[in-house]
Biopython code that builds the backbone (N, CA, C, O; Angstrom):
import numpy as np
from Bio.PDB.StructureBuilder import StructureBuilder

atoms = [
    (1, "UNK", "N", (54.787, -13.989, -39.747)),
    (1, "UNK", "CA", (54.548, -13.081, -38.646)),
    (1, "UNK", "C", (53.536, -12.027, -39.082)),
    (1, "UNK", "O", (53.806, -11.487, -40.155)),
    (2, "UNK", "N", (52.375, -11.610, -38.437)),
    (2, "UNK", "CA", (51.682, -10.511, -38.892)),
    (2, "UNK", "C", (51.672, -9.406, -38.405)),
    (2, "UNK", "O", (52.414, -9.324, -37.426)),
    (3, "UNK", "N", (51.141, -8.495, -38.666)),
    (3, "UNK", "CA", (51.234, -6.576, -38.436)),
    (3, "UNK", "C", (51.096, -7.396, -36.985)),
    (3, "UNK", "O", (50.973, -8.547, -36.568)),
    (4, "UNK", "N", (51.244, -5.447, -36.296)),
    (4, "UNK", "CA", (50.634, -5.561, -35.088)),
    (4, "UNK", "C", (49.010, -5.538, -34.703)),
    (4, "UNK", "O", (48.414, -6.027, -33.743)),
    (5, "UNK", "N", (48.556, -4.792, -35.813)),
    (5, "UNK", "CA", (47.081, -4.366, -36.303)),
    (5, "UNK", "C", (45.816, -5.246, -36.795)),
    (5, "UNK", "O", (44.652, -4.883, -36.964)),
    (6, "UNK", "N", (46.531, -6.772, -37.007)),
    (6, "UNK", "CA", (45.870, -7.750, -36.441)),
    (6, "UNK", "C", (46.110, -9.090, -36.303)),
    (6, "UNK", "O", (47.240, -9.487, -36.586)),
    (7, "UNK", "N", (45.222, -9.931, -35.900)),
    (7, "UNK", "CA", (45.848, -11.293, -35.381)),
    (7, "UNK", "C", (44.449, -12.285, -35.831)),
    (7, "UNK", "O", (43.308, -11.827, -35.902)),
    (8, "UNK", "N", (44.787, -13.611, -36.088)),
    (8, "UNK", "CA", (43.550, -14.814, -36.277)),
    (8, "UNK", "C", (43.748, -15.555, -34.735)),
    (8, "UNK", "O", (44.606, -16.008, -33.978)),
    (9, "UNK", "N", (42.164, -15.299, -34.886)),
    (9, "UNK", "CA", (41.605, -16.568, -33.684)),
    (9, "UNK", "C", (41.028, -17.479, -34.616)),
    (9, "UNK", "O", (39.963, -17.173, -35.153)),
    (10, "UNK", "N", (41.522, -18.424, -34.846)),
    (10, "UNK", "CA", (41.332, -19.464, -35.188)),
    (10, "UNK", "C", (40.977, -19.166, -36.685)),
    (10, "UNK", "O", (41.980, -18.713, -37.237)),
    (11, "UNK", "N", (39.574, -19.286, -37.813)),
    (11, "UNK", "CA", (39.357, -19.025, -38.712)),
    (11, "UNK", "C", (38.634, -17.465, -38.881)),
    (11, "UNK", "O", (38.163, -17.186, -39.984)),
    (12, "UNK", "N", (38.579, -16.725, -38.060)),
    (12, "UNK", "CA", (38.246, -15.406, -37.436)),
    (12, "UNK", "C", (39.288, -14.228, -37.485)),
    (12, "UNK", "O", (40.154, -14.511, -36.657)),
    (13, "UNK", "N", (39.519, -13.287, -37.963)),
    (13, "UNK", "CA", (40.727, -12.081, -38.235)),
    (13, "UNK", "C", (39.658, -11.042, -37.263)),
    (13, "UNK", "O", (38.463, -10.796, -37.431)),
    (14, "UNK", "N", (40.511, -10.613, -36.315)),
    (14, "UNK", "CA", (40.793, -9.597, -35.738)),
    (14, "UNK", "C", (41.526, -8.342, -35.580)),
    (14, "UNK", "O", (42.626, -8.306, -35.028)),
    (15, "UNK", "N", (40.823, -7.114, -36.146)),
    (15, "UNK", "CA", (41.967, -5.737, -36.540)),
    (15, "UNK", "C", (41.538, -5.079, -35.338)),
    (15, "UNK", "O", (40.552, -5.368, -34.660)),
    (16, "UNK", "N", (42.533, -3.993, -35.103)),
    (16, "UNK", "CA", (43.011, -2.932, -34.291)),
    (16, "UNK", "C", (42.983, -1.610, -35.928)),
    (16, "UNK", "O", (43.848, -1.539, -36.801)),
    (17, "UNK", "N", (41.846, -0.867, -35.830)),
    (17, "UNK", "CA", (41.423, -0.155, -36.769)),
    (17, "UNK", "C", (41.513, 1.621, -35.954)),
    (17, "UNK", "O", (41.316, 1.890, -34.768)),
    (18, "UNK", "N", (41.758, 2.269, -36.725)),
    (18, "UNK", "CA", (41.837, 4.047, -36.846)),
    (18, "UNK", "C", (40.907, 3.987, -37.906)),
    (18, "UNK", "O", (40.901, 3.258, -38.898)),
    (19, "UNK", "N", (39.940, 5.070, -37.459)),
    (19, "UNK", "CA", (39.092, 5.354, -38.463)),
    (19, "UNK", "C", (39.466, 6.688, -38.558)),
    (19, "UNK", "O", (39.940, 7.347, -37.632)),
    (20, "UNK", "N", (39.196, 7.176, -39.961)),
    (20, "UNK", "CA", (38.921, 9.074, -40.349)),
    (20, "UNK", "C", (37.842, 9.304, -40.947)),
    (20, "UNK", "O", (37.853, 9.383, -42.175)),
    (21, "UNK", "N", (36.718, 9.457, -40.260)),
    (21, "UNK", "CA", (35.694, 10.131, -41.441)),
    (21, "UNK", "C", (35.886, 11.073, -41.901)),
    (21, "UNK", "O", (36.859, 11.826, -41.921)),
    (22, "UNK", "N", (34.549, 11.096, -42.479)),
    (22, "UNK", "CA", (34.523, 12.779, -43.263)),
    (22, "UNK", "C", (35.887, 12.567, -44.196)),
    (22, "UNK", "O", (36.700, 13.490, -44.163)),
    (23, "UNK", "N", (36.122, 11.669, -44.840)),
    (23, "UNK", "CA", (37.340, 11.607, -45.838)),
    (23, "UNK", "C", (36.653, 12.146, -46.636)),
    (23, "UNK", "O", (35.513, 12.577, -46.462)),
    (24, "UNK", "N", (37.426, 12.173, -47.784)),
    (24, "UNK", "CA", (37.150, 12.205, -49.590)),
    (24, "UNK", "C", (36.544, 10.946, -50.561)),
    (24, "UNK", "O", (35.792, 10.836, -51.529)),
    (25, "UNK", "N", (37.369, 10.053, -49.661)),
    (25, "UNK", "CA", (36.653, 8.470, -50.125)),
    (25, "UNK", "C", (36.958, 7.860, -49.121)),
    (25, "UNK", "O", (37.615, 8.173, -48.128)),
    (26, "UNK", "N", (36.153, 6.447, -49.602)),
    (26, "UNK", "CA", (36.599, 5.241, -48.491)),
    (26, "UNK", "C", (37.753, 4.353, -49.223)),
    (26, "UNK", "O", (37.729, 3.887, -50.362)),
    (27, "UNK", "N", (38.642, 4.268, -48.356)),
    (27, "UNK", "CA", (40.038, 3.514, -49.038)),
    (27, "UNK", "C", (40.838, 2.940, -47.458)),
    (27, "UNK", "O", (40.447, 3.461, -46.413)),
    (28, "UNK", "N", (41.615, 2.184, -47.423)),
    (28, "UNK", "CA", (42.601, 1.427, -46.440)),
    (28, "UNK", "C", (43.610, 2.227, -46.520)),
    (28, "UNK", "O", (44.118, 2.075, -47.632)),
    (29, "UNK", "N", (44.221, 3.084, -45.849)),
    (29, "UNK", "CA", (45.366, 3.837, -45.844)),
    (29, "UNK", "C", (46.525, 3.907, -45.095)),
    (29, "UNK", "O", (46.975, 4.937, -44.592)),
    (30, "UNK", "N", (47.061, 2.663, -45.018)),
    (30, "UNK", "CA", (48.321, 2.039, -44.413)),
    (30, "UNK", "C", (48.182, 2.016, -42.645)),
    (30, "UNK", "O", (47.267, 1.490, -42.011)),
    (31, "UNK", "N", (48.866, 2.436, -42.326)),
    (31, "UNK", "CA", (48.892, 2.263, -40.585)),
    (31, "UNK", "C", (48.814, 3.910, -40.169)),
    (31, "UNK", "O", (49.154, 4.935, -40.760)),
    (32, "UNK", "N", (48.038, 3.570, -38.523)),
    (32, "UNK", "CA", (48.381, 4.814, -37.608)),
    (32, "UNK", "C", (48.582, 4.230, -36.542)),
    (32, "UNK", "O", (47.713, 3.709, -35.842)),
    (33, "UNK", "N", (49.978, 4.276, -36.285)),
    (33, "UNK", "CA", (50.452, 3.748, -34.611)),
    (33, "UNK", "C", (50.792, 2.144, -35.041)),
    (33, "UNK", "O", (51.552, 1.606, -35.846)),
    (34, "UNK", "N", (49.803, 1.692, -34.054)),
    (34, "UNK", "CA", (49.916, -0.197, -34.778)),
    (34, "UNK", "C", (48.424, -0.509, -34.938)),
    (34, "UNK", "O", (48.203, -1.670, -34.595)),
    (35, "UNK", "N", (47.479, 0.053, -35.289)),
    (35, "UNK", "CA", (46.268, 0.371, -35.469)),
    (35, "UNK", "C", (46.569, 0.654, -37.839)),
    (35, "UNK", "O", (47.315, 1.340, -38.537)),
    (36, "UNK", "N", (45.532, -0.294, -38.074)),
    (36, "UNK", "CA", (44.955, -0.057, -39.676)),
    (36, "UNK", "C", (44.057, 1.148, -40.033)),
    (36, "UNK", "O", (42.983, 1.340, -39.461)),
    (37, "UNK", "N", (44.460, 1.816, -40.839)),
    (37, "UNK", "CA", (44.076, 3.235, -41.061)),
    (37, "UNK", "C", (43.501, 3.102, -42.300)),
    (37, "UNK", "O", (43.963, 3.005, -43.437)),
    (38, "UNK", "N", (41.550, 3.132, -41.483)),
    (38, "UNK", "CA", (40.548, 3.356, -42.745)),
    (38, "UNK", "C", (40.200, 4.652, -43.081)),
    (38, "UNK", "O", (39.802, 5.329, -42.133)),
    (39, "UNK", "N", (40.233, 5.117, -44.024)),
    (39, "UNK", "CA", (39.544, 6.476, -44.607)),
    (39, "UNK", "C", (37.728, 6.080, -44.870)),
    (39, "UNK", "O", (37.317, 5.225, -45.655)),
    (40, "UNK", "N", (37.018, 6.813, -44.134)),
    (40, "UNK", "CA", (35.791, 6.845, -44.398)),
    (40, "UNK", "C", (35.232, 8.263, -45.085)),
    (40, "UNK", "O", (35.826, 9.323, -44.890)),
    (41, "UNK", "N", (33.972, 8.170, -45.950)),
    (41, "UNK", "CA", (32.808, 9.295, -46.569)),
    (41, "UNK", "C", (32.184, 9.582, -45.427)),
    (41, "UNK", "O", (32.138, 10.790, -45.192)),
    (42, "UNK", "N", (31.681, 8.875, -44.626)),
    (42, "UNK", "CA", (30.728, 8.586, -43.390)),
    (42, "UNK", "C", (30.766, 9.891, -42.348)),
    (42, "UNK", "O", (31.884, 10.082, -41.869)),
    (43, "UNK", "N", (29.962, 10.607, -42.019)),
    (43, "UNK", "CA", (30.296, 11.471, -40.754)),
    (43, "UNK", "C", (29.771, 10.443, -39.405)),
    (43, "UNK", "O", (28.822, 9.678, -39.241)),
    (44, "UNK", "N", (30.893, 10.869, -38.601)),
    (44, "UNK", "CA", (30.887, 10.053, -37.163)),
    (44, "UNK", "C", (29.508, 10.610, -35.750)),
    (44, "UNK", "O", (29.686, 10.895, -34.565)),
    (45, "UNK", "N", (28.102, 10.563, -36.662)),
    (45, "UNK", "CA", (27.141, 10.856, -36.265)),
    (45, "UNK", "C", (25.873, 10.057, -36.313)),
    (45, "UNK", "O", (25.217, 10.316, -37.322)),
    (46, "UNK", "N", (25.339, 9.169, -35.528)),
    (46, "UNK", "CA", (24.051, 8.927, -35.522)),
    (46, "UNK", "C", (24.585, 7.278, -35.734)),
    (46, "UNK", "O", (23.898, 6.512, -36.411)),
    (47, "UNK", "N", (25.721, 6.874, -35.165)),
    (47, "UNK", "CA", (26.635, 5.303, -36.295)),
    (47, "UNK", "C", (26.854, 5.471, -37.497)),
    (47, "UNK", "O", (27.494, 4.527, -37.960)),
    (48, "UNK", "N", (26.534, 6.502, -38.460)),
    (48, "UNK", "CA", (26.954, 6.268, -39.863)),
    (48, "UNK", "C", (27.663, 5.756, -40.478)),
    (48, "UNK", "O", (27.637, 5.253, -41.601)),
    (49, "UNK", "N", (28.700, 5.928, -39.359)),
    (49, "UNK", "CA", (30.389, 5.633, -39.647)),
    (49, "UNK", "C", (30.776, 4.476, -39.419)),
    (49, "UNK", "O", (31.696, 3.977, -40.066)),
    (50, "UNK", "N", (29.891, 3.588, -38.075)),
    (50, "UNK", "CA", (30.223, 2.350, -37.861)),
    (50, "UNK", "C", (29.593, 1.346, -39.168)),
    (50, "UNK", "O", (30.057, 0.422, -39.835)),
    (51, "UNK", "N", (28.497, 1.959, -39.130)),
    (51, "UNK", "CA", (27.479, 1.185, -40.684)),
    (51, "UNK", "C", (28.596, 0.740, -41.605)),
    (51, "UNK", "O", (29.082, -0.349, -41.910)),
    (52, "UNK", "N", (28.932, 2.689, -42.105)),
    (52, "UNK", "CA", (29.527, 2.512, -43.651)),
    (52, "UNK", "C", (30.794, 1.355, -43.188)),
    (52, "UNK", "O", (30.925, 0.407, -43.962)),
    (53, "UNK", "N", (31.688, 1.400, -42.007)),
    (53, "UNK", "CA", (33.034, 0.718, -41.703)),
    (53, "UNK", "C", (32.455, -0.750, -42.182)),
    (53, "UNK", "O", (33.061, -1.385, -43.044)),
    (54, "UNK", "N", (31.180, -1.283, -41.541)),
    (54, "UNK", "CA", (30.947, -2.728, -41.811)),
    (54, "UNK", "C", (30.769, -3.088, -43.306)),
    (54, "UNK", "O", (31.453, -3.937, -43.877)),
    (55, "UNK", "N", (29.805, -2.378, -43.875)),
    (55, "UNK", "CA", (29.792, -2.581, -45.190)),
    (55, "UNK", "C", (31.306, -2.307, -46.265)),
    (55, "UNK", "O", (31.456, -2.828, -47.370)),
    (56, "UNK", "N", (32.031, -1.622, -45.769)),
    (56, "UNK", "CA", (33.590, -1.204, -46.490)),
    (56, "UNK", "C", (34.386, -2.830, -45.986)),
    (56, "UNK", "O", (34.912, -3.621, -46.768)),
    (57, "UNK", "N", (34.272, -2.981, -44.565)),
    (57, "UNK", "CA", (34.821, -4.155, -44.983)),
    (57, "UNK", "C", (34.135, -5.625, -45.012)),
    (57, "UNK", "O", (34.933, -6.559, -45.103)),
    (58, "UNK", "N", (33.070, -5.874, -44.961)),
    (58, "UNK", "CA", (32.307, -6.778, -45.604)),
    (58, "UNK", "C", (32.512, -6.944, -46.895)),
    (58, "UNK", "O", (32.306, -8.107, -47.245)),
    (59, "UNK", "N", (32.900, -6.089, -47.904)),
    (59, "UNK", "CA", (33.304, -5.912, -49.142)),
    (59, "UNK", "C", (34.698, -6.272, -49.676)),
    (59, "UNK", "O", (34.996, -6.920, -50.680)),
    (60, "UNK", "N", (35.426, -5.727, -48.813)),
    (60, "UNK", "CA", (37.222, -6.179, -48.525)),
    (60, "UNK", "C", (37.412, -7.409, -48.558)),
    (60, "UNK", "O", (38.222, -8.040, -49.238)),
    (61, "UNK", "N", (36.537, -7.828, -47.696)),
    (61, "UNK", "CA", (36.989, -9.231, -47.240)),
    (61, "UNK", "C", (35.810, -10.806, -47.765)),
    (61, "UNK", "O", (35.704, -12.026, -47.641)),
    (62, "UNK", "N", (35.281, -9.813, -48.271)),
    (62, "UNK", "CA", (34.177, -11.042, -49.026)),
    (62, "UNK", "C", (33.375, -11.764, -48.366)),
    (62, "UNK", "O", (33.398, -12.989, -48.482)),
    (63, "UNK", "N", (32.656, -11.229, -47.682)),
    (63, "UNK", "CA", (31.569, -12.018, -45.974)),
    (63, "UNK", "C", (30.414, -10.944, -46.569)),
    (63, "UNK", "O", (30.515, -10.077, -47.437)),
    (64, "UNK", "N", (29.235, -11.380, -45.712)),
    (64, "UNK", "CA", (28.514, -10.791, -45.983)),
    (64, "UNK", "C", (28.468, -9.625, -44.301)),
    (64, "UNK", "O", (29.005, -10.005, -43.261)),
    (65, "UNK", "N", (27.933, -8.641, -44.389)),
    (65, "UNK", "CA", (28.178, -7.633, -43.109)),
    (65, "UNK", "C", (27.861, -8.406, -41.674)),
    (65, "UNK", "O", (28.580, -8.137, -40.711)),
    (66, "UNK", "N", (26.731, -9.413, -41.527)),
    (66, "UNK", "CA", (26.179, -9.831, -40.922)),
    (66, "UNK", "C", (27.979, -10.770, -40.073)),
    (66, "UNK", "O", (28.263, -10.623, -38.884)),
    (67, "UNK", "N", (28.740, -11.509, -40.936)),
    (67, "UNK", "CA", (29.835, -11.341, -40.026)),
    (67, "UNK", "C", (31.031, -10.169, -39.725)),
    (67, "UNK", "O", (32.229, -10.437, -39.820)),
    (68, "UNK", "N", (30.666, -9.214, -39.456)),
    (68, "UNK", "CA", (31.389, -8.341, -39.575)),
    (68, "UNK", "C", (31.085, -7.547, -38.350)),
    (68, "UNK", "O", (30.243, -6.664, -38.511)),
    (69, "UNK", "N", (31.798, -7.730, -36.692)),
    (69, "UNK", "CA", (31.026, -7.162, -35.582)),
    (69, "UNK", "C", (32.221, -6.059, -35.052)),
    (69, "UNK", "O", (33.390, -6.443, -35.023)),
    (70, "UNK", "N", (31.915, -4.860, -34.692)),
    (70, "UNK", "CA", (32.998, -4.113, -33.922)),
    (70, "UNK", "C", (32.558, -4.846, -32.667)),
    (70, "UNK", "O", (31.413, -5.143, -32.328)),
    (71, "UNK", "N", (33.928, -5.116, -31.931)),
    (71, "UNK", "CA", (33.977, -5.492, -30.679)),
    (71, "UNK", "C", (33.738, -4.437, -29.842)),
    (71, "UNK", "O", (32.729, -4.361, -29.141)),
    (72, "UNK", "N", (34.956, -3.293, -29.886)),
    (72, "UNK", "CA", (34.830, -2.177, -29.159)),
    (72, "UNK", "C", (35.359, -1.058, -29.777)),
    (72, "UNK", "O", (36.071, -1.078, -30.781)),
    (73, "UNK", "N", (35.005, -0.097, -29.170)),
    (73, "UNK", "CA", (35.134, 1.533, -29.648)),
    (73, "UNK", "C", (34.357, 2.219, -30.645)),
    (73, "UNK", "O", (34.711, 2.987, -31.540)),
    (74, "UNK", "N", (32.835, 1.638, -30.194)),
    (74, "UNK", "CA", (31.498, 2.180, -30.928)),
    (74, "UNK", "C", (31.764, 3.443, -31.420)),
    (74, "UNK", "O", (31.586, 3.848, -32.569)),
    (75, "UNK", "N", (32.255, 4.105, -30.352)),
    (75, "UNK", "CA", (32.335, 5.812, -30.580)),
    (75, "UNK", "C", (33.016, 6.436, -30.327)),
    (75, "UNK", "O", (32.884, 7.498, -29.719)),
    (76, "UNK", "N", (34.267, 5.777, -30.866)),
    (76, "UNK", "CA", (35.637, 5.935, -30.565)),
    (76, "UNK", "C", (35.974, 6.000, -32.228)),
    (76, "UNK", "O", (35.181, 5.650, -33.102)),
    (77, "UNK", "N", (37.547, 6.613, -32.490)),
    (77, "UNK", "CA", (38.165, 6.662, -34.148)),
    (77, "UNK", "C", (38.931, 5.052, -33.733)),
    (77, "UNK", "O", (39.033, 4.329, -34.724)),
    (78, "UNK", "N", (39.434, 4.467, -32.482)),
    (78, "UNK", "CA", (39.930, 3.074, -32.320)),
    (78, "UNK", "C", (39.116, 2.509, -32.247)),
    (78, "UNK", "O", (38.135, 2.961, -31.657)),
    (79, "UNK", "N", (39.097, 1.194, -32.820)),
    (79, "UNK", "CA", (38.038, 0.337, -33.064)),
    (79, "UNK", "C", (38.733, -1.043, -32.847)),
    (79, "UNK", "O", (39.944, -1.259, -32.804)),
    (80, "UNK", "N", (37.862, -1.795, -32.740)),
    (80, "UNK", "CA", (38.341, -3.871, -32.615)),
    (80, "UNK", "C", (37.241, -4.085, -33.822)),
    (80, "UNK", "O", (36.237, -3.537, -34.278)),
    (81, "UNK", "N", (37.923, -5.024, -34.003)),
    (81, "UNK", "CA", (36.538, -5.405, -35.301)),
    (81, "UNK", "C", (36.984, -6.873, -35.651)),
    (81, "UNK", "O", (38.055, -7.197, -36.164)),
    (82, "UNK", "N", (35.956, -7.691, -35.275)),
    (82, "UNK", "CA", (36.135, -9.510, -35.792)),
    (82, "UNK", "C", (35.333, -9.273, -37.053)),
    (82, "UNK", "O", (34.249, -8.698, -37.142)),
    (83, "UNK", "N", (36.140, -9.880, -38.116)),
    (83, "UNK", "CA", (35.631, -10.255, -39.240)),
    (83, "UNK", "C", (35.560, -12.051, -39.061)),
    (83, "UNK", "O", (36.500, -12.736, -38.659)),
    (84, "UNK", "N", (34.335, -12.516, -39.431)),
    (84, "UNK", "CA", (33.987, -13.956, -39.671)),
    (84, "UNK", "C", (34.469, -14.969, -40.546)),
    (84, "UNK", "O", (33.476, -15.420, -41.117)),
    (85, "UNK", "N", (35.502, -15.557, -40.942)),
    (85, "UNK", "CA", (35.900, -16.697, -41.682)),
    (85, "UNK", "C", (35.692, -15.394, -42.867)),
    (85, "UNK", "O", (34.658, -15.314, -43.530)),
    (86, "UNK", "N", (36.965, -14.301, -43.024)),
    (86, "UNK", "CA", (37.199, -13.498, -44.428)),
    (86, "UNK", "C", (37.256, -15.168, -45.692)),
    (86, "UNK", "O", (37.781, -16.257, -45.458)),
    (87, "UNK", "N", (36.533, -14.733, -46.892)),
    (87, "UNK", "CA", (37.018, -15.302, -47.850)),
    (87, "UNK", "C", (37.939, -14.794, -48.790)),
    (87, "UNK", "O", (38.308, -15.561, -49.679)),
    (88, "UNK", "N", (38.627, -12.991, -48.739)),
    (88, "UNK", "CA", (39.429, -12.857, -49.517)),
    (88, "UNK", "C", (40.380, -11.998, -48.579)),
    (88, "UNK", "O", (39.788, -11.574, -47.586)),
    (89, "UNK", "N", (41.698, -11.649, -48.666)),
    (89, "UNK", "CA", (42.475, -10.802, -47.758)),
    (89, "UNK", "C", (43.416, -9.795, -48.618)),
    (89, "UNK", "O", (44.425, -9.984, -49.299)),
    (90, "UNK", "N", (42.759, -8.805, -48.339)),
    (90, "UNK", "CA", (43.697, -7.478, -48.626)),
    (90, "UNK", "C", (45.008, -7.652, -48.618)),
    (90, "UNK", "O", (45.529, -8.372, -47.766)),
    (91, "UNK", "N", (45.810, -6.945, -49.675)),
    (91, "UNK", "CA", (47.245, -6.920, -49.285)),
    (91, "UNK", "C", (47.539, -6.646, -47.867)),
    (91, "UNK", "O", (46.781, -6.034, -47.115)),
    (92, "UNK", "N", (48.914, -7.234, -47.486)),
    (92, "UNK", "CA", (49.147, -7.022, -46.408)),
    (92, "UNK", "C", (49.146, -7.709, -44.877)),
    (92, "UNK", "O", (49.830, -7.569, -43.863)),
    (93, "UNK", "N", (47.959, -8.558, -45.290)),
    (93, "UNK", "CA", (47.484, -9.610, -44.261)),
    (93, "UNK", "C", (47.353, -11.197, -44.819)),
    (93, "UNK", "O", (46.549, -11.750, -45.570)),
    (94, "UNK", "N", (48.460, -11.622, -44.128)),
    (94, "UNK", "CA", (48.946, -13.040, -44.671)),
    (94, "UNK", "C", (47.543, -14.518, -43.951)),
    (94, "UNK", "O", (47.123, -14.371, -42.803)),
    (95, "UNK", "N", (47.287, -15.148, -44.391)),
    (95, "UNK", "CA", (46.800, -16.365, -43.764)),
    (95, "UNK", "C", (46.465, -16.874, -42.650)),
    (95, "UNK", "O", (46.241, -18.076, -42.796)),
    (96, "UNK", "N", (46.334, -16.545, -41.665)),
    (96, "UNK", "CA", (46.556, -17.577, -40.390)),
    (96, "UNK", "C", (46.537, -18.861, -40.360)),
    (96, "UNK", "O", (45.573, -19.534, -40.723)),
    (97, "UNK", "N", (47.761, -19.373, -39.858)),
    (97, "UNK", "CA", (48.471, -20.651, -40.027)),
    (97, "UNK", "C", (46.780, -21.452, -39.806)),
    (97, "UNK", "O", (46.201, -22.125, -40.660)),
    (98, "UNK", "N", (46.110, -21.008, -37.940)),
    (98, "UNK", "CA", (44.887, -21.974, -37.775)),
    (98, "UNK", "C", (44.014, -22.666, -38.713)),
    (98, "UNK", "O", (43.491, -23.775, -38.824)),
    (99, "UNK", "N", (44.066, -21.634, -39.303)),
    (99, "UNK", "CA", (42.660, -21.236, -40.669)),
    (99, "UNK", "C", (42.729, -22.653, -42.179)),
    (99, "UNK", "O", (43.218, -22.538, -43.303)),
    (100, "UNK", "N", (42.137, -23.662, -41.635)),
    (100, "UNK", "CA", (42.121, -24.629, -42.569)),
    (100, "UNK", "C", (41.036, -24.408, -43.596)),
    (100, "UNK", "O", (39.886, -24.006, -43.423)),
    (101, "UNK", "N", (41.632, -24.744, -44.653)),
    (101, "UNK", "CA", (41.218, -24.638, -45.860)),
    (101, "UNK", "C", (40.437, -22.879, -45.687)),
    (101, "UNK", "O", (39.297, -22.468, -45.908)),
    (102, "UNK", "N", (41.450, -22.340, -45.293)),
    (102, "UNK", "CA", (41.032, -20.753, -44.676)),
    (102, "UNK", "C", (41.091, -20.023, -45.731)),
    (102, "UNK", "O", (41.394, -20.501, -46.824)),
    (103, "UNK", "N", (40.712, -18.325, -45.482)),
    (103, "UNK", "CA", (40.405, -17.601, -46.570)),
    (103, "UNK", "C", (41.962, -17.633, -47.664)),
    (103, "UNK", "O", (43.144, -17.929, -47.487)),
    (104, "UNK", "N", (41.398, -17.307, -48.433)),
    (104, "UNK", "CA", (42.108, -17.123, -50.024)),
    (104, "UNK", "C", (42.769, -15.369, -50.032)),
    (104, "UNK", "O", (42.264, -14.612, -49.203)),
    (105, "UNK", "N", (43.718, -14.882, -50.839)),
    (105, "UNK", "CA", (44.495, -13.701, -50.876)),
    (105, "UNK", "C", (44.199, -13.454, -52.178)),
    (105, "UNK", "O", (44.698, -12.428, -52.641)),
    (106, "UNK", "N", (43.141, -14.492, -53.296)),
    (106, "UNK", "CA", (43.220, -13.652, -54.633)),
    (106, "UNK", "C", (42.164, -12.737, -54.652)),
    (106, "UNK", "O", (42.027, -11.972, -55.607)),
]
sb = StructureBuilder()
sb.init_structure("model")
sb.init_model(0)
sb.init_chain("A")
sb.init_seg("    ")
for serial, (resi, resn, name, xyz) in enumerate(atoms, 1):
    if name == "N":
        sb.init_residue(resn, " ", resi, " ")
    sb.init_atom(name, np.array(xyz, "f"), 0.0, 1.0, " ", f" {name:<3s}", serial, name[0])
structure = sb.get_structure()
């Protein structure tokens, strides 16, 4: 069974994301609500924040940014965000059953 914060379409992971800029660092910081709670450096001005979010998890998840699209809440702290066939998964987020020969958890 997975969080509420996200779900696989098929070989594709989909989060329900809280962002905080203007953090101290960029780090994954458990849940807000049923929404995944990223800590961003980024100030929420000019996209900075959407940038740095793609590249933070393009990195997480081992894709290159180019699959890495916010769906919605450009300019919003709630965000949707499809990540593309992840090759590695953060604690926390198990497999999707769909996902053949799907991403890896090491």
């Amino acid at each position: 069974m997975s969080e509420p914060w996200y779900q696989w379409e098929g070989e594709d992971l989909l989060l329900a994301i809280h962002i905080q800029p203007r953090a101290s660092s960029d780090s994954l910081d458990g849940t807000h609500g049923e929404r995944l709670k990223i800590r961003l450096t980024a100030p929420p001005v000019d996209g900075k924040a959407n940038t740095r979010l793609i590249r933070f998890l393009a990195g997480h998840f081992g894709v290159p940014r180019r699959q890495v699209h916010i769906l919605s809440g450009e300019s919003s702290r709630a965000k949707r965000v499809r990540i593309q066939h992840p090759r590695q998964l953060p604690a926390g987020i198990k497999p999707g059953t769909a996902c053949r020969g799907g991403p890896r958890s090491d």
